[in-house]
PDBQT receptor file of N, H, CA, C and O in Angstrom, charges set to zero:
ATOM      1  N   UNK A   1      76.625 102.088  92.989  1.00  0.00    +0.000 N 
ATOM      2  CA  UNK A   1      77.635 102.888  93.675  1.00  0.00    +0.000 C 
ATOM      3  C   UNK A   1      77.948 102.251  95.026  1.00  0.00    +0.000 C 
ATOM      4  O   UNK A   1      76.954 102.030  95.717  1.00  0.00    +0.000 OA
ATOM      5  N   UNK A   2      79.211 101.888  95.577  1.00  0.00    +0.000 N 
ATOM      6  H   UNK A   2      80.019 102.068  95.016  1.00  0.00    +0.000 HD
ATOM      7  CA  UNK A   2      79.699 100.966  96.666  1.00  0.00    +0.000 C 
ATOM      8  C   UNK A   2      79.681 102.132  97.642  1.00  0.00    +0.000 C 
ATOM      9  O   UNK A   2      80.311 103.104  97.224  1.00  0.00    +0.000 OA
ATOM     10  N   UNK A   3      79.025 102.308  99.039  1.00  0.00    +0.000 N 
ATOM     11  H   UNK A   3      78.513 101.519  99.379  1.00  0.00    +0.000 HD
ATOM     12  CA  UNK A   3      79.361 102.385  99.808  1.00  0.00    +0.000 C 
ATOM     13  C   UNK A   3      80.390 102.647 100.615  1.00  0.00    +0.000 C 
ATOM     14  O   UNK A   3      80.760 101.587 101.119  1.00  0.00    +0.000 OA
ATOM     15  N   UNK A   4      80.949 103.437 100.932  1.00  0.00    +0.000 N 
ATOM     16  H   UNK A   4      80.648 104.298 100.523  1.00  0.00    +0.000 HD
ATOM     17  CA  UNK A   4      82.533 103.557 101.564  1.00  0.00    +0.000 C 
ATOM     18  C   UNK A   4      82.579 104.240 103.315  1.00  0.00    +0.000 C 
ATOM     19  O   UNK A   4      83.576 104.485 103.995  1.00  0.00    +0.000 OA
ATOM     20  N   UNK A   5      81.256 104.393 103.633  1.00  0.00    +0.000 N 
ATOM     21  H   UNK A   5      80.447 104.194 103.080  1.00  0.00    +0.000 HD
ATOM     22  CA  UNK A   5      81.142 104.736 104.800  1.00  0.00    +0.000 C 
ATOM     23  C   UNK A   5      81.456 104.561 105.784  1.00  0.00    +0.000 C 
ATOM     24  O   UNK A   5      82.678 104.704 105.813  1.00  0.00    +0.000 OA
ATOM     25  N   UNK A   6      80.948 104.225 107.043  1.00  0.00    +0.000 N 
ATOM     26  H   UNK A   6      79.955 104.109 107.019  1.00  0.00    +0.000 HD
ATOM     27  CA  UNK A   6      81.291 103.513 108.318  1.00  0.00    +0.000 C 
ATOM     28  C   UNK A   6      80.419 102.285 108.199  1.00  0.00    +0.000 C 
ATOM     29  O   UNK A   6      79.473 102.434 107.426  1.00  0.00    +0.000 OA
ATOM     30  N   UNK A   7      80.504 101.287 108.696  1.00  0.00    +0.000 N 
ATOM     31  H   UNK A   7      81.273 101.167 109.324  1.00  0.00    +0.000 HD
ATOM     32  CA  UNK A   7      79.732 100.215 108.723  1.00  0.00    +0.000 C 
ATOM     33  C   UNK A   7      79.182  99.514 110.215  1.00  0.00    +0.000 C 
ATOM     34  O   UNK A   7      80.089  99.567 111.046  1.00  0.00    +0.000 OA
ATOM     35  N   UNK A   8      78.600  99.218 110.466  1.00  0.00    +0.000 N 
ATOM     36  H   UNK A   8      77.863  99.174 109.791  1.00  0.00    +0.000 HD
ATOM     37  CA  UNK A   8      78.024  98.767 111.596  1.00  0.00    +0.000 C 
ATOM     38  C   UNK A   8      78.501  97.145 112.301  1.00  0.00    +0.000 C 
ATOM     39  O   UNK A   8      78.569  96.749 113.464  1.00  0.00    +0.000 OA
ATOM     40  N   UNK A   9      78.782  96.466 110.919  1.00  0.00    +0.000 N 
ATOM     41  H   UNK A   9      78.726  96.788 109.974  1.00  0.00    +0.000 HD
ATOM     42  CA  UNK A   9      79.036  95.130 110.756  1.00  0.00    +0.000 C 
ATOM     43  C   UNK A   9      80.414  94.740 111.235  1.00  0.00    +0.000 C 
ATOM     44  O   UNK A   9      81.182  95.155 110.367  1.00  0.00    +0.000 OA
ATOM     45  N   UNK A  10      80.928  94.297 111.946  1.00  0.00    +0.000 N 
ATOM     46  H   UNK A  10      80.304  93.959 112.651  1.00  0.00    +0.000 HD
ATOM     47  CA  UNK A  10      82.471  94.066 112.297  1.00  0.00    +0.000 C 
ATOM     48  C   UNK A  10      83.026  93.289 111.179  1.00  0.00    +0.000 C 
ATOM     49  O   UNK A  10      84.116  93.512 110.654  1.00  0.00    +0.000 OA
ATOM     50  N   UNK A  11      82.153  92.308 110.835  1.00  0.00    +0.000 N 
ATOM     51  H   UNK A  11      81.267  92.126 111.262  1.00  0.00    +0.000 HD
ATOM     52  CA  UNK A  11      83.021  91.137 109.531  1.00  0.00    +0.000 C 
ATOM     53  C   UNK A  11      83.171  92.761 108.691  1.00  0.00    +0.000 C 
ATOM     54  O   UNK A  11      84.011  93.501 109.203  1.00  0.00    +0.000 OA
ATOM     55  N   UNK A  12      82.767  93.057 108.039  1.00  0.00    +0.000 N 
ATOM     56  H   UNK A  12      82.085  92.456 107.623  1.00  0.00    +0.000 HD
ATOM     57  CA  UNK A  12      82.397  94.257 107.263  1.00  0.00    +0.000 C 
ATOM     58  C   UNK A  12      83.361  95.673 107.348  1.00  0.00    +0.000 C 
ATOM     59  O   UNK A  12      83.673  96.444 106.441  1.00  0.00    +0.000 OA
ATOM     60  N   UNK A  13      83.672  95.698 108.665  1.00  0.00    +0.000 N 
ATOM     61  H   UNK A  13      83.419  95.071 109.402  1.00  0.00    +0.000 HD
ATOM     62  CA  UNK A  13      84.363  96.946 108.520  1.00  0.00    +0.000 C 
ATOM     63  C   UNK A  13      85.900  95.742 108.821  1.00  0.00    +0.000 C 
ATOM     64  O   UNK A  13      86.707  95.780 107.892  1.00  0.00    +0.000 OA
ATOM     65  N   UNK A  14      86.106  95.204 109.473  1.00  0.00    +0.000 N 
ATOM     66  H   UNK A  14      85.451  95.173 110.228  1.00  0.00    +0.000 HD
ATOM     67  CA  UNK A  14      87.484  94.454 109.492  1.00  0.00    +0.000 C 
ATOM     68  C   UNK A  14      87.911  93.785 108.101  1.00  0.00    +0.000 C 
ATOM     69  O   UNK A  14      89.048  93.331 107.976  1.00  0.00    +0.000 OA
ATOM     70  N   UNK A  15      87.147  93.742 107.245  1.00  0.00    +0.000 N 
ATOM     71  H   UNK A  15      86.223  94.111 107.346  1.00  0.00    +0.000 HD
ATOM     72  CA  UNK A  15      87.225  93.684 105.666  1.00  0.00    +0.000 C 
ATOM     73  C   UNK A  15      88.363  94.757 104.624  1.00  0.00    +0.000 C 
ATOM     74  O   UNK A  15      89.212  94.659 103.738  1.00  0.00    +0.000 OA
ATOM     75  N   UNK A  16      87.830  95.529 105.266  1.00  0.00    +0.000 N 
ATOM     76  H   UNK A  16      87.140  95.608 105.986  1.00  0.00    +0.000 HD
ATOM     77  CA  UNK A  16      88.241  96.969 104.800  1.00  0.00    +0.000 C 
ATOM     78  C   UNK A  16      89.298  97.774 105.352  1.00  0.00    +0.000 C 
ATOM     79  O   UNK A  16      89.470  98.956 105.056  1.00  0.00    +0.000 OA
ATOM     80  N   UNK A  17      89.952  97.161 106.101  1.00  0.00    +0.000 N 
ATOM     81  H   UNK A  17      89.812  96.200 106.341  1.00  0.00    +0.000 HD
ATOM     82  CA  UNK A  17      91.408  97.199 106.833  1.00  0.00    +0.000 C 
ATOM     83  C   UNK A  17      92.617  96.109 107.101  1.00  0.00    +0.000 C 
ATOM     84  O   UNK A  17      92.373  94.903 107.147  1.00  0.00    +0.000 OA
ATOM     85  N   UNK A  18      93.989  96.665 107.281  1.00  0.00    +0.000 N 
ATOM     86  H   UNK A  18      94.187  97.645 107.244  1.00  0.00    +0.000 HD
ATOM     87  CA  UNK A  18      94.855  95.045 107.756  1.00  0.00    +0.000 C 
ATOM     88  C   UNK A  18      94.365  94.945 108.723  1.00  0.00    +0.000 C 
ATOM     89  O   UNK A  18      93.416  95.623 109.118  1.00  0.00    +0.000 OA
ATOM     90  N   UNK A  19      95.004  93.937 109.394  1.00  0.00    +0.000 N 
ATOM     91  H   UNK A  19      95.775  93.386 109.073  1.00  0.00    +0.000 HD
ATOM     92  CA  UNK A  19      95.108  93.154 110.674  1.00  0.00    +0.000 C 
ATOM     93  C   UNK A  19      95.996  93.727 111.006  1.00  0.00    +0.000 C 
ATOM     94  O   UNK A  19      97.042  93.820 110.364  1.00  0.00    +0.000 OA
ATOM     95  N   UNK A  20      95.650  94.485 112.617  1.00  0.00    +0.000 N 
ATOM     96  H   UNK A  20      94.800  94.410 113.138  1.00  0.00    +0.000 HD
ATOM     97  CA  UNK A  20      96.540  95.234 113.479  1.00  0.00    +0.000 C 
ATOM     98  C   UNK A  20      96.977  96.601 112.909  1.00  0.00    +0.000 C 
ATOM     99  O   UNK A  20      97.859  97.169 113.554  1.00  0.00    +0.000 OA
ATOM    100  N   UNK A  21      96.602  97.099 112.031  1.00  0.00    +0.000 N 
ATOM    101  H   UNK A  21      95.885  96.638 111.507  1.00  0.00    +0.000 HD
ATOM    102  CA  UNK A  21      96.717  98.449 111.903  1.00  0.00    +0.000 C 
ATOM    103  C   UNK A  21      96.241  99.548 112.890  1.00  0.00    +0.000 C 
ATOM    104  O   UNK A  21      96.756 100.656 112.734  1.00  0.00    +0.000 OA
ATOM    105  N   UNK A  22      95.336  99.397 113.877  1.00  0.00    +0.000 N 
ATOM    106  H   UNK A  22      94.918  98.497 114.003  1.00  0.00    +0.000 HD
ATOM    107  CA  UNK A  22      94.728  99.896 114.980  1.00  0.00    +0.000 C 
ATOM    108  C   UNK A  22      96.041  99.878 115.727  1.00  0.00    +0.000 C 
ATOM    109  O   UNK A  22      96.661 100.934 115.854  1.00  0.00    +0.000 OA
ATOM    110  N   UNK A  23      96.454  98.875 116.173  1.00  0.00    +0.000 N 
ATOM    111  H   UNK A  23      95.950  98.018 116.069  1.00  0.00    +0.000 HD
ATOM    112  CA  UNK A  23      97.354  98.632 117.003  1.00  0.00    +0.000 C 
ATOM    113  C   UNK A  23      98.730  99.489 116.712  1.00  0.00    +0.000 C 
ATOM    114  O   UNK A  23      99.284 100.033 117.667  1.00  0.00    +0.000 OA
ATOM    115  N   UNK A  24      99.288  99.606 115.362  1.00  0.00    +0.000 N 
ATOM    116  H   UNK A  24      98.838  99.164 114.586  1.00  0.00    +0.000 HD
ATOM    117  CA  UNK A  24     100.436  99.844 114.568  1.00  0.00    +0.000 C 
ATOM    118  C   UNK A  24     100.219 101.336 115.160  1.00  0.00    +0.000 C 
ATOM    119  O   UNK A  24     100.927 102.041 115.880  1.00  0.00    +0.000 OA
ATOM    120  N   UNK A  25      98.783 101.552 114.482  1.00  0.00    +0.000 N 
ATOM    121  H   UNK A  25      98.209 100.979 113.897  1.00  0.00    +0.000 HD
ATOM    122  CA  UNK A  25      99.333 103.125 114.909  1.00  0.00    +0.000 C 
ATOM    123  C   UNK A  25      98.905 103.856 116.015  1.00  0.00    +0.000 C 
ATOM    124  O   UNK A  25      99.036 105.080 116.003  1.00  0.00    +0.000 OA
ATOM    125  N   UNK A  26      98.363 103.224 117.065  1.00  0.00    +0.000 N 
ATOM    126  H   UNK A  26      98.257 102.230 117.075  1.00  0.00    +0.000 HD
ATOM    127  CA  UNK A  26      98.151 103.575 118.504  1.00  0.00    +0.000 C 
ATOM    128  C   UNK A  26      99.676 103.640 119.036  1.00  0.00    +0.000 C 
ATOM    129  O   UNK A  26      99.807 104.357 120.028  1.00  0.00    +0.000 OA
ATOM    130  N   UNK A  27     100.807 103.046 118.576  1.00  0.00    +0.000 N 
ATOM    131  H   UNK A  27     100.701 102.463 117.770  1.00  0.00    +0.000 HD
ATOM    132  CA  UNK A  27     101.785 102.222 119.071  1.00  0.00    +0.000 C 
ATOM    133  C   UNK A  27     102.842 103.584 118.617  1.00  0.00    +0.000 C 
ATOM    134  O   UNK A  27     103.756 104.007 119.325  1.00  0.00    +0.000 OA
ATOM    135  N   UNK A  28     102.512 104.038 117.475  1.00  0.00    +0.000 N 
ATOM    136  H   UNK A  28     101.769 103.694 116.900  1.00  0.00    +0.000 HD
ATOM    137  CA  UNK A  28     103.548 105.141 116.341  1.00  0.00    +0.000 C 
ATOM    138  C   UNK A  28     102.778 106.542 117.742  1.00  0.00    +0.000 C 
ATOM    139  O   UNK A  28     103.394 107.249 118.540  1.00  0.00    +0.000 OA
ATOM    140  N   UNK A  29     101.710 106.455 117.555  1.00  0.00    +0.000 N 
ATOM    141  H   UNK A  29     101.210 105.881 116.907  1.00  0.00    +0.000 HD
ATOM    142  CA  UNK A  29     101.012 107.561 118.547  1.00  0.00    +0.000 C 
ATOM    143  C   UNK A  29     101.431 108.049 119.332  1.00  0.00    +0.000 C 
ATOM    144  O   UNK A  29     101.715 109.246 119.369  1.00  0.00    +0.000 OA
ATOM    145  N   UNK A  30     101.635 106.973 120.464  1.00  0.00    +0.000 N 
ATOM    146  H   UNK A  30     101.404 106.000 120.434  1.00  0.00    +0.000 HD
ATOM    147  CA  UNK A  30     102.233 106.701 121.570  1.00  0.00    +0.000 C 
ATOM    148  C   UNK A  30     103.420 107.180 121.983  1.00  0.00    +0.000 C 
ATOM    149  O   UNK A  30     103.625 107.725 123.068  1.00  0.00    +0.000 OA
ATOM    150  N   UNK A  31     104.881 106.813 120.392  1.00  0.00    +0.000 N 
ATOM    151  H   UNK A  31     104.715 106.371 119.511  1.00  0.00    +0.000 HD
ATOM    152  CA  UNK A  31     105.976 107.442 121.138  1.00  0.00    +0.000 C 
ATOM    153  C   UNK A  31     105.976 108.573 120.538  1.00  0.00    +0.000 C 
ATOM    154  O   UNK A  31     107.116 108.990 120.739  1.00  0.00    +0.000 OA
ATOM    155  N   UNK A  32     105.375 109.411 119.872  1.00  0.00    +0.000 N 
ATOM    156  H   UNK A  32     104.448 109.072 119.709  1.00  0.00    +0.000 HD
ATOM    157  CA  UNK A  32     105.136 110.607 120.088  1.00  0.00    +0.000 C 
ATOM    158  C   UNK A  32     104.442 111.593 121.210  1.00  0.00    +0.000 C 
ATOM    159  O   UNK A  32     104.601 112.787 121.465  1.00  0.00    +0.000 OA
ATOM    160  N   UNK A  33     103.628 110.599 121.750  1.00  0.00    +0.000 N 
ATOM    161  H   UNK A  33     103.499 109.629 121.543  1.00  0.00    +0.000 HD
ATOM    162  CA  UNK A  33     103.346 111.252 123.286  1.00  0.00    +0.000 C 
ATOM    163  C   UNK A  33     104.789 111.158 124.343  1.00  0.00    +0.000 C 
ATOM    164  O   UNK A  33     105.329 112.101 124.920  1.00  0.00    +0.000 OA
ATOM    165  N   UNK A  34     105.131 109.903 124.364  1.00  0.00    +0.000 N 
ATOM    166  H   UNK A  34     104.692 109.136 123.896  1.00  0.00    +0.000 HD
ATOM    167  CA  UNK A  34     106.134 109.289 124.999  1.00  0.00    +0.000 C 
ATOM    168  C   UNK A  34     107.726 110.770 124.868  1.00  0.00    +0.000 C 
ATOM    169  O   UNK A  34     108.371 111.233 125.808  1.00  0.00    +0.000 OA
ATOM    170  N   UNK A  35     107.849 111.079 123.461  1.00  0.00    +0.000 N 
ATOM    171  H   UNK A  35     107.325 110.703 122.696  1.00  0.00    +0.000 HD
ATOM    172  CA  UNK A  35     108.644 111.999 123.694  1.00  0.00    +0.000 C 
ATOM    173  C   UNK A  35     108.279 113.202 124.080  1.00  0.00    +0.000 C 
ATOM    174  O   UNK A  35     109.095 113.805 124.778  1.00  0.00    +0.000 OA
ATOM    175  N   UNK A  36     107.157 113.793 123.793  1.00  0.00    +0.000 N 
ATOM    176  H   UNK A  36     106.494 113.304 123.227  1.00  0.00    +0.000 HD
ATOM    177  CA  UNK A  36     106.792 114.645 124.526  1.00  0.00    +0.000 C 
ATOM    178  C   UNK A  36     106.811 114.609 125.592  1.00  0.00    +0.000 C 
ATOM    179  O   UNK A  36     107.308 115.645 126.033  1.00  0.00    +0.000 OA
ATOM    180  N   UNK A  37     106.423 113.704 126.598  1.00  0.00    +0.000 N 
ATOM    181  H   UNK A  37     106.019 112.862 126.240  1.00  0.00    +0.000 HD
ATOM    182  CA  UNK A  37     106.375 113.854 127.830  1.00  0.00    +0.000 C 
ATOM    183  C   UNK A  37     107.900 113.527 128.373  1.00  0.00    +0.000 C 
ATOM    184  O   UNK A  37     108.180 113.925 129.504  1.00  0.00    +0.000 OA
ATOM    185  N   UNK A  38     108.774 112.903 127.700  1.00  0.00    +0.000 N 
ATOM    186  H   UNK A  38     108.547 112.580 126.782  1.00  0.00    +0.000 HD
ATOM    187  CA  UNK A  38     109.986 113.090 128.085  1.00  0.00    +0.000 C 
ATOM    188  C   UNK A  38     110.923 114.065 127.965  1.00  0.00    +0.000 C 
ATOM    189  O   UNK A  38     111.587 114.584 128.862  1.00  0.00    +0.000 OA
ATOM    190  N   UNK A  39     110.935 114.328 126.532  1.00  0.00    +0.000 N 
ATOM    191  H   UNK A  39     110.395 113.907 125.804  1.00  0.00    +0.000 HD
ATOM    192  CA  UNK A  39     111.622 115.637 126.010  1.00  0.00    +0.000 C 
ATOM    193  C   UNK A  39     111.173 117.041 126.461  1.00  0.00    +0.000 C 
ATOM    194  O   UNK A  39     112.040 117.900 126.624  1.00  0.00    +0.000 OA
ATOM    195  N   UNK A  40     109.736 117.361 126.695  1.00  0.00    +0.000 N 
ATOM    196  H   UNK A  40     109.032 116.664 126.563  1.00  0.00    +0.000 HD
ATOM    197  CA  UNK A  40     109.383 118.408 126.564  1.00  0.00    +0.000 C 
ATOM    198  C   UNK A  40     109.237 119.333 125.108  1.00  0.00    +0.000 C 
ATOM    199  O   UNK A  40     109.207 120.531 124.824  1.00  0.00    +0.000 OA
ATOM    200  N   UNK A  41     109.158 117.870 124.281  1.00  0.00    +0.000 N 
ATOM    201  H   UNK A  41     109.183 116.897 124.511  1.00  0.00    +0.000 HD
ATOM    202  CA  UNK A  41     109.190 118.686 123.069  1.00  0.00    +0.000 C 
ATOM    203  C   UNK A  41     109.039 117.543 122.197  1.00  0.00    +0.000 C 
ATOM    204  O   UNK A  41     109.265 116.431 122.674  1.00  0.00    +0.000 OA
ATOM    205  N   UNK A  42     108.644 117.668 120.833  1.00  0.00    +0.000 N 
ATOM    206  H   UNK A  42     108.460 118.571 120.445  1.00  0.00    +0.000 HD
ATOM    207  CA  UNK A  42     107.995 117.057 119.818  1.00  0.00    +0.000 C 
ATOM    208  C   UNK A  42     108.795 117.727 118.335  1.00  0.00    +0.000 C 
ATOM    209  O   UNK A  42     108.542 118.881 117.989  1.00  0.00    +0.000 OA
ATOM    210  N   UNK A  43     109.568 117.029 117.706  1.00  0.00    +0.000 N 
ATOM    211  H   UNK A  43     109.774 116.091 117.987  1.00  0.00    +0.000 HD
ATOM    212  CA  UNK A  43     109.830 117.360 116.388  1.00  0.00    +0.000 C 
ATOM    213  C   UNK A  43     108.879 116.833 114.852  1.00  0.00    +0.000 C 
ATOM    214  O   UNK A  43     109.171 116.997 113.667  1.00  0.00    +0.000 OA
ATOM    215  N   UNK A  44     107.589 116.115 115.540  1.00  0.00    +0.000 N 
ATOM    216  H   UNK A  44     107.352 115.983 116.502  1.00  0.00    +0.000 HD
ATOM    217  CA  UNK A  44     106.851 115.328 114.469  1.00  0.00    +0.000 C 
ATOM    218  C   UNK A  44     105.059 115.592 115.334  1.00  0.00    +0.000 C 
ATOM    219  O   UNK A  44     104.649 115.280 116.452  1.00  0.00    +0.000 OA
ATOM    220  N   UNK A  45     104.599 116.084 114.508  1.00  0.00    +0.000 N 
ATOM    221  H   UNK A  45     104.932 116.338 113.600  1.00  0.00    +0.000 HD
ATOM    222  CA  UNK A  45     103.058 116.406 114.984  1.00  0.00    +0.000 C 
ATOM    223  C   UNK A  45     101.767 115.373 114.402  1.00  0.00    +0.000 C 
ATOM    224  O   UNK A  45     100.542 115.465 114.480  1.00  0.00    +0.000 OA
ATOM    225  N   UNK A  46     102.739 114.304 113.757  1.00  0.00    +0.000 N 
ATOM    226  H   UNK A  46     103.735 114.229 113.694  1.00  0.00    +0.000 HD
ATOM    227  CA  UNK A  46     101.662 113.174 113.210  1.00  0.00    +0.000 C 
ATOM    228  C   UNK A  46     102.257 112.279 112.256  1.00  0.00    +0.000 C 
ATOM    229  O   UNK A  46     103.483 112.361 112.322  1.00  0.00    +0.000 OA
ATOM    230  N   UNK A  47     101.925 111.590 111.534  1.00  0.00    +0.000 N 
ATOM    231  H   UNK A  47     100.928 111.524 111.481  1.00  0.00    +0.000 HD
ATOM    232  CA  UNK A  47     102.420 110.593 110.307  1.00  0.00    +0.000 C 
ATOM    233  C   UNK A  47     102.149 110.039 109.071  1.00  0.00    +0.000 C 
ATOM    234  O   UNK A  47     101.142 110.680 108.771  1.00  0.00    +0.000 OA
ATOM    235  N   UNK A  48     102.306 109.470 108.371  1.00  0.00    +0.000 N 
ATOM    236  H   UNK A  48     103.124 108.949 108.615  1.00  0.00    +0.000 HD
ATOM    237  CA  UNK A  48     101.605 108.887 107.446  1.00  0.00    +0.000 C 
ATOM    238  C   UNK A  48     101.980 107.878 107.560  1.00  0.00    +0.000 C 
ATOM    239  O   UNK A  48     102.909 107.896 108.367  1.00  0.00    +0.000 OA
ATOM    240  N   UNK A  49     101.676 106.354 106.979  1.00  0.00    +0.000 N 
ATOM    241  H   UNK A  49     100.922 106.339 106.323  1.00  0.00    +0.000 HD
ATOM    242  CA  UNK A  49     102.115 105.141 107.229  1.00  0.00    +0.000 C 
ATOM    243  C   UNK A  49     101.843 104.821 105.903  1.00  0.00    +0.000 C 
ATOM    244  O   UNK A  49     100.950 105.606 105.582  1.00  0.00    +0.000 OA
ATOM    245  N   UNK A  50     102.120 104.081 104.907  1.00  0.00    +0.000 N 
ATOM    246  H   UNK A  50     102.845 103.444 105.167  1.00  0.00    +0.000 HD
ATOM    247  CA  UNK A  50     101.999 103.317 103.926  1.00  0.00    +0.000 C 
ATOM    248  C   UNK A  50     101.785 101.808 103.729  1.00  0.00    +0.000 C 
ATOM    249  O   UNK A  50     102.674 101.057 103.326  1.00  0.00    +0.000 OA
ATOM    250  N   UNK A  51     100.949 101.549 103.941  1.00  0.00    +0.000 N 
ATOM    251  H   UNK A  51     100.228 102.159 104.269  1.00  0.00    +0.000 HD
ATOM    252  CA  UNK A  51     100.793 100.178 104.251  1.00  0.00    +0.000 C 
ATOM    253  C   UNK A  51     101.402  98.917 102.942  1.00  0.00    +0.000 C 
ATOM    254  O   UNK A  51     101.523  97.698 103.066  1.00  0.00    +0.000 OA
ATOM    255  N   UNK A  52     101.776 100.076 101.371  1.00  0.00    +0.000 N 
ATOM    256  H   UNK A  52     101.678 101.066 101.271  1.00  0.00    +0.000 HD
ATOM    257  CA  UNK A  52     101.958  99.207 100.543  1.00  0.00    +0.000 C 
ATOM    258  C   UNK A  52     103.526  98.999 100.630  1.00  0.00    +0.000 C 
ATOM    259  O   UNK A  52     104.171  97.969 100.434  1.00  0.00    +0.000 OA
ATOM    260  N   UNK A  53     104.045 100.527 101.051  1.00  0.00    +0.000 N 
ATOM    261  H   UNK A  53     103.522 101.364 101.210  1.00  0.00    +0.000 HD
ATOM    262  CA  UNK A  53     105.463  99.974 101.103  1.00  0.00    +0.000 C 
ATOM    263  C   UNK A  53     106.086  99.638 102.854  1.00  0.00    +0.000 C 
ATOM    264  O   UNK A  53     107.286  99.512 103.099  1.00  0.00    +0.000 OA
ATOM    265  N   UNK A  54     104.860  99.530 104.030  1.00  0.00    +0.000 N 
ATOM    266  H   UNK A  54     103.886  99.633 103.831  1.00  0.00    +0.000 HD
ATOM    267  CA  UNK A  54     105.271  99.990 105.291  1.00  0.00    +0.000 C 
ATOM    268  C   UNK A  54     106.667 100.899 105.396  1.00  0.00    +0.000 C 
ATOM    269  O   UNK A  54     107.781 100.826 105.913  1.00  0.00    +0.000 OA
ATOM    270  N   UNK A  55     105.866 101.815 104.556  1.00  0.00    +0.000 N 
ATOM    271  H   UNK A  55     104.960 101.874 104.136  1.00  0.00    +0.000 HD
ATOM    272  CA  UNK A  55     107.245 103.639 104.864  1.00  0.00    +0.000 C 
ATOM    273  C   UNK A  55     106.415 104.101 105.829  1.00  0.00    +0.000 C 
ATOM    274  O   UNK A  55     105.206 104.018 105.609  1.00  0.00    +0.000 OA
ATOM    275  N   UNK A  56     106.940 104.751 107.249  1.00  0.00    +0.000 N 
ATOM    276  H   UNK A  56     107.921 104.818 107.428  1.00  0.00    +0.000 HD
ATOM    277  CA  UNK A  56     106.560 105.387 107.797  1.00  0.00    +0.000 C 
ATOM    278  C   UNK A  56     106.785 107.018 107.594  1.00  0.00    +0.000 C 
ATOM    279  O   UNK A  56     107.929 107.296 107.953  1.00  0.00    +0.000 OA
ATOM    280  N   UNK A  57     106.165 108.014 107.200  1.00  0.00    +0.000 N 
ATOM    281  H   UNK A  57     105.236 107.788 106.908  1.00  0.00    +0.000 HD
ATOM    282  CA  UNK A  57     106.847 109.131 107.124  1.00  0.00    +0.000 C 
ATOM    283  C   UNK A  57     106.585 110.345 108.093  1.00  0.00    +0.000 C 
ATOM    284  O   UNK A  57     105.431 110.664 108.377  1.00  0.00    +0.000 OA
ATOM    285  N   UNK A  58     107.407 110.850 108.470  1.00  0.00    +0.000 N 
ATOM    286  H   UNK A  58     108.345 110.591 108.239  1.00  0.00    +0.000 HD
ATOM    287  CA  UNK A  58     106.411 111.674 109.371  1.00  0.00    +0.000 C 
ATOM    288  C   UNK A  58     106.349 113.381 109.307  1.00  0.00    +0.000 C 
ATOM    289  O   UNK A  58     107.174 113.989 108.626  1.00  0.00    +0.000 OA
ATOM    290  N   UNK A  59     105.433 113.999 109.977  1.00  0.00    +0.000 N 
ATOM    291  H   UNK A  59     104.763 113.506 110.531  1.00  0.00    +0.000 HD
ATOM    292  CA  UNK A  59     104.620 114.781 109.569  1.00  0.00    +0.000 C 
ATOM    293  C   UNK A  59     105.475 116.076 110.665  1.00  0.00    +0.000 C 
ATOM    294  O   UNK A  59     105.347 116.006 111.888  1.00  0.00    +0.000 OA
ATOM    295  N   UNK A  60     106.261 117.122 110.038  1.00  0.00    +0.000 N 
ATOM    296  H   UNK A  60     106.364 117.178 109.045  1.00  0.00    +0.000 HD
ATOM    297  CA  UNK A  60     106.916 117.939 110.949  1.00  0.00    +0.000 C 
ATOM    298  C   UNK A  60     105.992 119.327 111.510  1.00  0.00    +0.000 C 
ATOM    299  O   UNK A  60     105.205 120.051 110.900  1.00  0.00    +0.000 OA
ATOM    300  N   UNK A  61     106.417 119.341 112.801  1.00  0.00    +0.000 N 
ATOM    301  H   UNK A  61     107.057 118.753 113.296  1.00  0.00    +0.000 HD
ATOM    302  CA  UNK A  61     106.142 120.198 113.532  1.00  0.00    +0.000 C 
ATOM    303  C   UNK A  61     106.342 121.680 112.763  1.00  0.00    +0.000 C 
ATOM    304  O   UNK A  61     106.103 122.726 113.366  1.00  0.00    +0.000 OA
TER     305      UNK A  61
């Protein structure tokens, strides 16, 4: 039975993700803070991302 946990190992857990997906969605995060703090308001409370088709979809308030 494989393991699917957290891993301790960096080769190991960077295995098990793309490259820059951390980044992608700190970045999607962001202008949802970004409108909030501009707008005073938020029409999207989170997202989904698809990495097979990069669809971003997002998640309504």
């Amino acid at each position: 039975m494989a393991d699917s946990g957290p891993s301790c190992s960096l080769a190991e857990a960077l295995s098990k993700q793309d490259l820059f997906i951390n980044s992608t969605l700190a970045q999607l995060g962001y202008n949802i803070l970004w409108k909030m703090f501009r707008n005073g308001m938020i029409e999207h409370q989170g997202l989904f991302l698809n990495l097979e088709t990069l669809k971003v979809n997002p998640i309504n308030v």
